[in-house]
C-alpha positions as CSV (number, residue, x, y, z in Angstrom):
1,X,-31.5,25.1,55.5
2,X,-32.5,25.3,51.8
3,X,-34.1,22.2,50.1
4,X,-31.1,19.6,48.9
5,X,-30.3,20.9,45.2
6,X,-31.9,18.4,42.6
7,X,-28.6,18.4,40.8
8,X,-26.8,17.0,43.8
9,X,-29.7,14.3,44.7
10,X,-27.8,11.9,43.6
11,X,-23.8,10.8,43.9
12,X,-21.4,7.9,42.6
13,X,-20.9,6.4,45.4
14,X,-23.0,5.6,48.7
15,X,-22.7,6.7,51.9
16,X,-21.0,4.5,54.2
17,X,-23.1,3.5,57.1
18,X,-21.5,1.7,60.0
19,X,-22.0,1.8,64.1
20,X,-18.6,0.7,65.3
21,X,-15.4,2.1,63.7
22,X,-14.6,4.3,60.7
23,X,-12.0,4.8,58.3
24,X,-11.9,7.7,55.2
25,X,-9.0,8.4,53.3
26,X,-7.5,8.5,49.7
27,X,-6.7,5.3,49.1
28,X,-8.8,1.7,49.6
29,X,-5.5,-0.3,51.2
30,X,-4.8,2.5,53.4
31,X,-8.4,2.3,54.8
32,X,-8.6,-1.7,55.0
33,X,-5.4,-1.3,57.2
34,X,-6.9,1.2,59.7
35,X,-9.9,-0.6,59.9
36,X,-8.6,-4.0,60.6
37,X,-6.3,-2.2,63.5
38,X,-9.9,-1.0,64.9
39,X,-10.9,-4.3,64.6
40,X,-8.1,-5.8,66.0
41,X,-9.0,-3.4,69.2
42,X,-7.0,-0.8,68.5
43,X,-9.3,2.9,69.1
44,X,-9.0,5.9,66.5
45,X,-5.4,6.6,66.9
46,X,-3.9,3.4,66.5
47,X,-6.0,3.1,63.4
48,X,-5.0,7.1,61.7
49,X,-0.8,5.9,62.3
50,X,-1.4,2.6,60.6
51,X,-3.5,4.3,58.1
52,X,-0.9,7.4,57.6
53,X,1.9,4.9,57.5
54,X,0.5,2.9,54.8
55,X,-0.5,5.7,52.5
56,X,3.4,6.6,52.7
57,X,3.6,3.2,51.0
58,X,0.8,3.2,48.6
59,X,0.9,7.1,47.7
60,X,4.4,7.7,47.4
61,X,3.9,10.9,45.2
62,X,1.6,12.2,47.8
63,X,3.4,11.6,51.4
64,X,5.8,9.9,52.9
65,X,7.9,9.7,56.5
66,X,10.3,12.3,55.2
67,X,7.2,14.8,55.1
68,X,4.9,16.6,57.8
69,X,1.7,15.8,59.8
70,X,-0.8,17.4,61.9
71,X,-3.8,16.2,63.1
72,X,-7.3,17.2,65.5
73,X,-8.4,14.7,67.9
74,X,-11.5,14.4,69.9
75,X,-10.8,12.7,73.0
76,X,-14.1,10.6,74.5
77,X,-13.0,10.6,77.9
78,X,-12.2,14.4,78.4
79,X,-14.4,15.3,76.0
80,X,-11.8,17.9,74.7
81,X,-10.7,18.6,71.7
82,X,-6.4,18.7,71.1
83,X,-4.1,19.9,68.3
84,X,-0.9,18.3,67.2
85,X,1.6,20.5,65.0
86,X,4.4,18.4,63.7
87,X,6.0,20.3,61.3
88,X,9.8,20.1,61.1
89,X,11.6,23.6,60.8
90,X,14.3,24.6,58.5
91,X,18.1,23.1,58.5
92,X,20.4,25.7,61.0
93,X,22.4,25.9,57.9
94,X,19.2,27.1,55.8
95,X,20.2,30.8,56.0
96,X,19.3,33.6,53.5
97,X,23.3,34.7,53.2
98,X,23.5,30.8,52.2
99,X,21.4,31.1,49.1
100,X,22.1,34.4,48.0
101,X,26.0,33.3,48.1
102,X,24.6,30.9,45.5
103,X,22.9,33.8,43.5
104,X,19.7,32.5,44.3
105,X,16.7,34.8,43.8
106,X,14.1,32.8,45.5
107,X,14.4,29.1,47.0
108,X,14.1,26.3,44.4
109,X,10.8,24.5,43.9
110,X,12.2,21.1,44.6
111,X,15.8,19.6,44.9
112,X,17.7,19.2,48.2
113,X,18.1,22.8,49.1
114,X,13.9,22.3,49.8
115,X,14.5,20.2,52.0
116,X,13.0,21.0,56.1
117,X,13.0,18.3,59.1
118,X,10.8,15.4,58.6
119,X,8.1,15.6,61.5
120,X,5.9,13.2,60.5
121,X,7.3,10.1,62.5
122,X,7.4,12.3,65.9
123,X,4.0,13.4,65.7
124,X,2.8,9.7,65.0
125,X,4.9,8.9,68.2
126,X,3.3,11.4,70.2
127,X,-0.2,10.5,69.4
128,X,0.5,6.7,70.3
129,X,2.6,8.0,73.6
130,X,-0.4,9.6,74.7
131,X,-3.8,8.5,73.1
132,X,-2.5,5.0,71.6
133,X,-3.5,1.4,73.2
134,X,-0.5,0.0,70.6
135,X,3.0,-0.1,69.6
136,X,4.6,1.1,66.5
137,X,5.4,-2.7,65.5
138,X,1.8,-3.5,65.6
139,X,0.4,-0.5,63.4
140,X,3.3,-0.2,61.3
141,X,2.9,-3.9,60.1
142,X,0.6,-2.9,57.2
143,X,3.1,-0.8,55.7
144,X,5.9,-2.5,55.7
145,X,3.6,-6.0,54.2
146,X,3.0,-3.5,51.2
147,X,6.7,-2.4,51.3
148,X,8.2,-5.5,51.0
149,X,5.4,-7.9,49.6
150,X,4.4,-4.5,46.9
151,X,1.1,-3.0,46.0
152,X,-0.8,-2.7,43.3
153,X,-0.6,0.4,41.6
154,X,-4.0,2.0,40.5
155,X,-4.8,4.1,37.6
156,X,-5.2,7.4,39.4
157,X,-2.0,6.6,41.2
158,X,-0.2,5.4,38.2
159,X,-1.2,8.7,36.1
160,X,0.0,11.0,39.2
161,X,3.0,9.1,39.4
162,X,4.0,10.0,35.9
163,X,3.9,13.6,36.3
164,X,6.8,13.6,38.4
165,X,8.8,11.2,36.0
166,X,11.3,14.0,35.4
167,X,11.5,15.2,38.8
168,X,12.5,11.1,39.9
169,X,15.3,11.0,36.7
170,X,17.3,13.8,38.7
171,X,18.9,11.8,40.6
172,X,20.1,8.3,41.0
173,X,18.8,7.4,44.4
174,X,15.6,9.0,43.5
175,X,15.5,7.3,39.9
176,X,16.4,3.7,41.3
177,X,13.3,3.8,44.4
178,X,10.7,5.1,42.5
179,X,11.1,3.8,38.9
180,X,10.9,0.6,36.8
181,X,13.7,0.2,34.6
182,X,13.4,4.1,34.7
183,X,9.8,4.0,34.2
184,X,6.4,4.8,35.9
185,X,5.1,1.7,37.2
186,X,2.1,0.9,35.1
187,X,-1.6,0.5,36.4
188,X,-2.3,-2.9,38.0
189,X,1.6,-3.8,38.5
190,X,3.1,-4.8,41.6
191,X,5.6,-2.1,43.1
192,X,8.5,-3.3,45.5
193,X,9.8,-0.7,48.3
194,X,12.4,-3.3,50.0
195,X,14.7,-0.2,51.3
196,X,11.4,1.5,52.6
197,X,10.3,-1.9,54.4
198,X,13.5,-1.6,55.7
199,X,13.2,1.6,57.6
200,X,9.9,0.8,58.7
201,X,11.0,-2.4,60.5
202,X,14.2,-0.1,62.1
203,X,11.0,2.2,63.4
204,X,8.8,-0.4,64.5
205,X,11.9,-2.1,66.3
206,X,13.5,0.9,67.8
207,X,10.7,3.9,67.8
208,X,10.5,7.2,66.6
209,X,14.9,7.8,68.1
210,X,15.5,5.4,65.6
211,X,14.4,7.9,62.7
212,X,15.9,11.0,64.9
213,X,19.2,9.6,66.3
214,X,19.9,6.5,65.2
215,X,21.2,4.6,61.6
216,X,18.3,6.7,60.0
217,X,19.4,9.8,60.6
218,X,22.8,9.1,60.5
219,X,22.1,7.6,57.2
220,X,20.4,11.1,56.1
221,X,23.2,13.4,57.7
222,X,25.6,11.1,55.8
223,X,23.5,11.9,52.3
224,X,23.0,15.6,52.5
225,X,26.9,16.3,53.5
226,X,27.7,14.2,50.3
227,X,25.2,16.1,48.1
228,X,25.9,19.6,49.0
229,X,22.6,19.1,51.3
230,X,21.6,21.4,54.4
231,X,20.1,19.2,56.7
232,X,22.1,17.7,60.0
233,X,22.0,15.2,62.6
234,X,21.3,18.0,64.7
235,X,18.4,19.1,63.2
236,X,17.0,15.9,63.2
237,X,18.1,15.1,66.9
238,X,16.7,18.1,68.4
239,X,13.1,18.2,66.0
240,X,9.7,17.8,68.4
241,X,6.3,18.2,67.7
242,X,4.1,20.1,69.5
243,X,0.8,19.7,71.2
244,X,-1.8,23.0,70.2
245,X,-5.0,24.6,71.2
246,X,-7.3,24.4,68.1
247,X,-8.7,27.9,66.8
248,X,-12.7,27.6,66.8
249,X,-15.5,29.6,65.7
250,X,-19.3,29.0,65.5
251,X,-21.5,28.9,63.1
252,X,-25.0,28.7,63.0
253,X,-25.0,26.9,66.2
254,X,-22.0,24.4,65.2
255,X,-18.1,24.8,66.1
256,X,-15.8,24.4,64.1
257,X,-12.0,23.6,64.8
258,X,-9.3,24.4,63.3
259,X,-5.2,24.2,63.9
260,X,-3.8,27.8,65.0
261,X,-0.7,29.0,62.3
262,X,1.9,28.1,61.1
263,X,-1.0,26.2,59.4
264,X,-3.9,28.0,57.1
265,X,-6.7,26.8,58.7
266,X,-7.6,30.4,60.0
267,X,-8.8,31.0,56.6
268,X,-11.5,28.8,57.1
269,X,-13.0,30.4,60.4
270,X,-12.8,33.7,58.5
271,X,-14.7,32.4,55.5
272,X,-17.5,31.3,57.8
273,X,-17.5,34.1,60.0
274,X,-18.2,36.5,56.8
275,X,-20.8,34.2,55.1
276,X,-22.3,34.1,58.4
277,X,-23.5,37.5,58.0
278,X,-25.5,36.4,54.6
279,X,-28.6,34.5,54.1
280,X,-26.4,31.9,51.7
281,X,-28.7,29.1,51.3
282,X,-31.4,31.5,50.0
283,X,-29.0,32.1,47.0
284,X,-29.6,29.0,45.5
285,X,-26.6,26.1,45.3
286,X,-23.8,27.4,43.0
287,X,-25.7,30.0,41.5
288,X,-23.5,32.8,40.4
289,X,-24.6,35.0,43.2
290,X,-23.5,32.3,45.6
291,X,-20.0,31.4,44.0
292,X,-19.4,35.1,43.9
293,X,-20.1,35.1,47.6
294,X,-17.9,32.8,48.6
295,X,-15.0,33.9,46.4
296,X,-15.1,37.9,47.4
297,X,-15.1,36.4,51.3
298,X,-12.3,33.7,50.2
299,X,-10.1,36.7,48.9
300,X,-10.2,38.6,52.0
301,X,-9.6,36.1,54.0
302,X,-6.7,35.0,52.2
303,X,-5.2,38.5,52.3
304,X,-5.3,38.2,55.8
305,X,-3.3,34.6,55.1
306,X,-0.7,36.0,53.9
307,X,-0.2,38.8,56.3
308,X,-0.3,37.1,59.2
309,X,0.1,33.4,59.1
310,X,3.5,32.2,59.6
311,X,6.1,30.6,62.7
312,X,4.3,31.9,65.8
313,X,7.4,31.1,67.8
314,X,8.8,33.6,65.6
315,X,5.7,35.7,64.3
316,X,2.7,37.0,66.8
317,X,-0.5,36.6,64.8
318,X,-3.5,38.7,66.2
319,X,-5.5,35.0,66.3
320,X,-8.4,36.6,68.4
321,X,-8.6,40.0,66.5
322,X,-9.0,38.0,63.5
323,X,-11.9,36.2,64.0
324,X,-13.8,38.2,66.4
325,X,-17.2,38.5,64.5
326,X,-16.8,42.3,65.0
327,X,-13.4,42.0,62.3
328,X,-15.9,39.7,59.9
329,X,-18.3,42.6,60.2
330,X,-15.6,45.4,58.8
331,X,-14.3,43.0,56.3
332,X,-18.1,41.9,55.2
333,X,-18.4,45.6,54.1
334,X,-15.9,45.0,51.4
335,X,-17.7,42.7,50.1
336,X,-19.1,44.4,46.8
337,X,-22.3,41.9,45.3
338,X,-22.2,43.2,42.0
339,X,-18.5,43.4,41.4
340,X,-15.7,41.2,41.8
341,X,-12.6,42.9,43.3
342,X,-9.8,43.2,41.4
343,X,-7.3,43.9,43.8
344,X,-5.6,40.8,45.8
345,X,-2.5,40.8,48.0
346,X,-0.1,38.2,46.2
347,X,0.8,35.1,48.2
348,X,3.6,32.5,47.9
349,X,3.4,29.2,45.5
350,X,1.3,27.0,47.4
351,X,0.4,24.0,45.4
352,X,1.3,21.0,47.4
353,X,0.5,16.9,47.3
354,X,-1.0,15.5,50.6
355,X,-3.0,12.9,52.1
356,X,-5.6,13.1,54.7
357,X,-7.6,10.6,56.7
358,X,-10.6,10.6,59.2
359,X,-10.7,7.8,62.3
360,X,-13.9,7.7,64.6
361,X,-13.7,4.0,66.6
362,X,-16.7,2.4,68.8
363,X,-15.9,4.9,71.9
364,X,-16.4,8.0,69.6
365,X,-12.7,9.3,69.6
366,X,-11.9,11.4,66.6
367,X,-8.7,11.9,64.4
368,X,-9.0,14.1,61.6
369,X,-5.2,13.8,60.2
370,X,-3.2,15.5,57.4
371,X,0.2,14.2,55.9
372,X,2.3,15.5,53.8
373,X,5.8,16.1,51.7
374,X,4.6,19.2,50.0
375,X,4.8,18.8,46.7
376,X,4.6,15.6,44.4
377,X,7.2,13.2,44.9
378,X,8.3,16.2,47.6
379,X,12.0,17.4,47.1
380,X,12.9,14.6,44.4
381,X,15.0,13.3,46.5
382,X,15.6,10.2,48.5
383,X,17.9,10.1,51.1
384,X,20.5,7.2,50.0
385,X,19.0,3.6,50.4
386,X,16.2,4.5,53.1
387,X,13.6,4.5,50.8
388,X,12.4,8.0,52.1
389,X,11.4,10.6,49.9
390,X,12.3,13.8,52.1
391,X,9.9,17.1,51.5
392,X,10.3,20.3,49.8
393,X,8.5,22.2,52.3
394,X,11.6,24.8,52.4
395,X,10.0,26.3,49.3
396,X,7.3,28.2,50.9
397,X,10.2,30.5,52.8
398,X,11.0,34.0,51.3
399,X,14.4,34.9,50.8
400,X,13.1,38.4,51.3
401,X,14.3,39.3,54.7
402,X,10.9,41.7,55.3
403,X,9.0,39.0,54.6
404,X,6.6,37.7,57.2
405,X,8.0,33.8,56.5
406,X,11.1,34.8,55.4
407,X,14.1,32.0,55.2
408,X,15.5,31.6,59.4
409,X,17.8,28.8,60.7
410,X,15.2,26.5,62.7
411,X,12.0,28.0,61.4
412,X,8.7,26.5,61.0
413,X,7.1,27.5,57.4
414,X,3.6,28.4,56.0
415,X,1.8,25.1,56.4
416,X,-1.1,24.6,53.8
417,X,-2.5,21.7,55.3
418,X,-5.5,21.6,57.9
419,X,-7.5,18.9,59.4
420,X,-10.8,19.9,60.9
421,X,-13.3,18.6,63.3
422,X,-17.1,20.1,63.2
423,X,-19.1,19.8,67.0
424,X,-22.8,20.2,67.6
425,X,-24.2,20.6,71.0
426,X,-20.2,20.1,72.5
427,X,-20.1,16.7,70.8
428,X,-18.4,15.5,67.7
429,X,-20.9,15.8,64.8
430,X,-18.6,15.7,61.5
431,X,-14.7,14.8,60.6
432,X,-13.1,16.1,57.1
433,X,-10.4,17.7,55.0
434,X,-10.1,18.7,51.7
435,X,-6.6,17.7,50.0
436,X,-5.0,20.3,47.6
437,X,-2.4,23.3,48.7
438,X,-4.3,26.3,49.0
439,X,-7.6,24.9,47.8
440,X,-8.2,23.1,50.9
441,X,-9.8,26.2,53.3
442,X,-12.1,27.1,50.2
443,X,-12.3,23.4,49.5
444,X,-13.3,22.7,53.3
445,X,-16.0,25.8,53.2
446,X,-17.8,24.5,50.4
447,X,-18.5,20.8,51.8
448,X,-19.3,22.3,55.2
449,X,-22.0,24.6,53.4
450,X,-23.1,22.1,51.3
451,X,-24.0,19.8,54.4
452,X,-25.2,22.5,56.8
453,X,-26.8,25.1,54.2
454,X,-28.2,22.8,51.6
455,X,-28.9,19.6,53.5
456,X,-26.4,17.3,51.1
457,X,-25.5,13.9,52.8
458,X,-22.3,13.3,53.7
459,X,-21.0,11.8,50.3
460,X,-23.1,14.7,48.2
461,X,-21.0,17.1,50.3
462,X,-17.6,15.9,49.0
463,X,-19.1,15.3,45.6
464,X,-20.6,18.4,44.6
465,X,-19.3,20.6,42.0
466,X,-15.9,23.5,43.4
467,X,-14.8,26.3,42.1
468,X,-11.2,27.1,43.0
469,X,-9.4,31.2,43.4
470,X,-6.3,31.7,42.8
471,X,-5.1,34.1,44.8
472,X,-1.6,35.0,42.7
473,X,-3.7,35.1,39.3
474,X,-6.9,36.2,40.3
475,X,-8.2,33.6,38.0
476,X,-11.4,31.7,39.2
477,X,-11.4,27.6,37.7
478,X,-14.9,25.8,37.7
479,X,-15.3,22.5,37.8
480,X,-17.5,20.5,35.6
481,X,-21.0,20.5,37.0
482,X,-21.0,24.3,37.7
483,X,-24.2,25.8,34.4
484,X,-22.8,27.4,31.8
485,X,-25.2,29.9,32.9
486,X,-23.4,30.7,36.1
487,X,-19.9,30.9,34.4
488,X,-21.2,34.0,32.2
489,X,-22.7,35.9,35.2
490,X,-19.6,35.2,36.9
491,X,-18.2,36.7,33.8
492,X,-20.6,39.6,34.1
493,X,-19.2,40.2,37.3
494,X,-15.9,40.5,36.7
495,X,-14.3,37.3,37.2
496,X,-11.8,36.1,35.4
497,X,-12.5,32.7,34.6
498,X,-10.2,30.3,33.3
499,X,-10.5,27.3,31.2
500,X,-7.1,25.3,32.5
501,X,-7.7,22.2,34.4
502,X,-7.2,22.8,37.5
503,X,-6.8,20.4,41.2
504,X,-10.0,20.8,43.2
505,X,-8.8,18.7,45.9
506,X,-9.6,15.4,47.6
507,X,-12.3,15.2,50.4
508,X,-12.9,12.4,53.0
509,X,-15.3,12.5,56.1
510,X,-17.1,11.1,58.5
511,X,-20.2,12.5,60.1
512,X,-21.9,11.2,63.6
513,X,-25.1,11.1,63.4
514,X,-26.5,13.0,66.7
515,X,-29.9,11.1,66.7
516,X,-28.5,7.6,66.3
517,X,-24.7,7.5,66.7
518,X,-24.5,6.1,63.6
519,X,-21.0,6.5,61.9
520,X,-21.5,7.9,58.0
521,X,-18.7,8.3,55.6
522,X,-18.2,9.6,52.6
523,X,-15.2,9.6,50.1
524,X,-14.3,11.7,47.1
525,X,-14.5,10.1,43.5
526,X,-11.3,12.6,42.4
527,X,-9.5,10.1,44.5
528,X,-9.1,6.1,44.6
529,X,-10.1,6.7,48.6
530,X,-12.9,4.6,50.4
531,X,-14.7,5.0,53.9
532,X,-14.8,1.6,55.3
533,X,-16.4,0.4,58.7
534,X,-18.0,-2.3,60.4
């Protein structure tokens, strides 16, 4: 491990240092809610549904129940690690003859057409069926006291909010949940979600049927058939989630977990398998050598991305051929250090607005969680007077019929979001995601190397300075932080740089220390978020 950079010595914030229970996530009211369910003796998934559920209240731009969710969880008894996938698939209606009989090219960005099958309030059902010691009245309560008593809206919130002004004047339903007298709420005022409260108190009554076959669903059937929408009853009747065996590989003596595709999280294990073959730390902490490192491995694995990764109910990814360290060896040797490669394999439009949160309670069960309804304010639209914002997830199919996630009736789509759980010694050692479409597996690589390879706390990790690909443009954004020096060897090298401001994502976590047990979180500044325990 290389000595901690000087330029990282210090952060904005503190870590969090607590020896009971745990909560990181985006957004202070969120956190205060999980904590008090741990408090309240509730264990670590109890606390991640109330917590999820509230951020659908208090960052409506960023998830909601109409959206997706998958989560890692660490299970203290067993001592085994568990995935759940609970992403919704496509509408039966959602064919390819559909759009192209509408002159459609490619699927819209947003708009009702985008809309897939709300998975989000399965999944939290199935992790309090089986792991939960509460009911979905007692953890929902939170959300629907900020629902109907309103929140306070925060600066960063209020400034995302009004980027997706135009999206929320589309449509009435839309315009009349999420607007003021047809404006963003401003910063510090109170904002209402009475129809919201409403469906949250039909859920906590009834359970997750409510949502999937009773007034909520009827309520949404009822709304798309009226608005030329594709979605059904039956899609929504017949939607489960599904429990997974997390992908893994180790390095440098820790495991790290990832969820297996329709999800991206692949990309991660690839990253580290080809780094792994480098003596990184030696190369000095975003030094242009380093950054070009990580960027060359980031490309290939990304290729790989969008070859494989899609439905595998529908699609057979070679998972173990992938990241065997003998493949990171062959694709290591592309790697050229004194030339960026110009060539990428173009990927879909991936940018995408998501929460995530990290649980660890007093008997050391994790819950690294991810939420989310794609895109910013997801489809634009809201499903009649339930107060949900439904996702635009149906964007990321291809209408392309050789396409490896091309457009199918009751298909699951490329999923950029990935929770991940780090182990040391077969026992939990740090919980964390990076918010931000495809910026979260080089997001995630960075603040894992950062901790492991250049001995940053947990809070330094999250804080330091990212660079961010993109794989359609080949363009490589900096963030502020990175020396001007490093940006014109980069440039030497052949990277493209570019000057537009660019999303480097959110990151919360929570490491365990191994010595003492001592919980430590960390929270990113980018966001409002907070890691609170006790």
């Amino acid at each position: 491990m290389a000595d901690r950079p000087l330029a990282n010595s210090t952060s904005t914030r503190s870590v969090i240092q607590a020896p009971y229970g745990m909560v990181a996530t985006s957004q202070p009211l969120a956190a205060a809610a999980g904590q008090n369910i741990l408090q309240k003796g509730g264990n670590a998934y109890d606390a991640a549904v109330a917590t999820a559920a509230t951020l659908c209240v208090v960052e409506p731009m960023m998830t909601g129940i109409g959206g997706d969710v998958f989560a890692l969880m660490y299970h203290a008894k067993t001592k085994q690690i568990e995935g759940l996938n609970g992403s919704g698939k496509s509408p039966q209606l959602a064919t390819r003859d559909y759009f192209q009989s509408k002159s459609y090219d490619k699927i819209p960005d947003t708009g009702i057409l985008t809309v897939s099958t709300p998975g989000t309030v399965d999944g939290w059902a199935e992790i309090l069926e089986k792991y939960g010691t509460m009911t979905f009245k007692e953890v929902l309560q939170p959300a629907i006291d900020y629902a109907e008593n309103g929140f306070p809206v925060s600066e960063i919130v209020s400034t995302q909010w009004a980027m997706f002004k135009d999206l929320l004047l589309k449509t009435k339903d839309a315009t009349e949940t999420f607007l003021v007298d047809g404006e963003v709420p401003q910063v510090g005022e109170v904002f209402y979600q009475p129809n919201l409260a409403k469906t949250l108190r039909l859920i906590a009554e009834n359970g997750r049927d409510a949502f999937y076959k009773g007034e909520i669903a009827e309520k949404i059937d009822q709304y798309m058939k009226e608005n030329d929408g594709l979605l059904r009853y039956d899609d929504l009747a017949n939607h489960s989630s599904v429990w997974v065996n997390p992908l893994h590989t180790d390095y440098r003596g820790y495991t790290v977990y990832q969820l297996p595709p329709n999800g991206q999280g692949m990309a991660v294990l690839q990253m580290l398998n080809i780094l792994e073959g480098y003596d990184v730390a030696s190369l000095g902490h975003n030094t242009a050598e380093y950054l070009h490192l990580l960027i060359e491995a980031k490309k290939l694995a990304y290729a790989d991305r969008d070859q494989y990764i899609a439905d595998p109910d529908m699609v057979t990814c070679p998972v173990d051929q992938l990241l065997s360290k003998e493949y990171a060896e062959k694709r290591r040797r592309l790697i050229d250090l004194q030339q960026a490669a110009k060539q990428v394999d173009p990927g879909l439009d991936l940018s995408t607005d998501t929460i995530y949160l990290t649980v660890v309670d007093k008997d050391r069960n994790v819950v690294s969680l991810i939420n989310s309804i794609c895109g910013g304010f997801g489809s634009g639209i809201v499903a009649g007077d339930t107060g949900i914002i439904l996702q635009n997830r149906g964007k990321s199919f291809s209408l392309d019929k050789d396409h490896l996630n091309s457009l199918e009736p009751g298909k699951r789509a490329f999923h950029t979001i990935i929770p991940s759980i780090v182990c040391k010694n077969d026992r939990p050692y740090f919980s964390f995601g990076v918010m931000g479409g495809d910026m979260q597996p080089q997001g995630q690589v960075q603040v894992l190397l950062n901790l492991l390879e250049f001995g940053m706390d947990v809070q330094e990790a999250g804080e330091a300075p990212r660079f961010r690909h993109n794989q359609l443009t080949n363009e490589v954004a900096l963030e502020t932080g990175i020396s001007h020096q490093a940006m014109i060897e980069l440039n030497q090298l052949g990277h493209k740089l570019t000057l537009e401001i660019d999303v480097f994502g959110g990151y919360q976590g929570i490491r365990i220390d191994p010595e003492t047990g001592m919980l430590q979180g960390g929270s990113d500044p980018r966001k409002d978020g907070a890691a609170i325990g006790y």
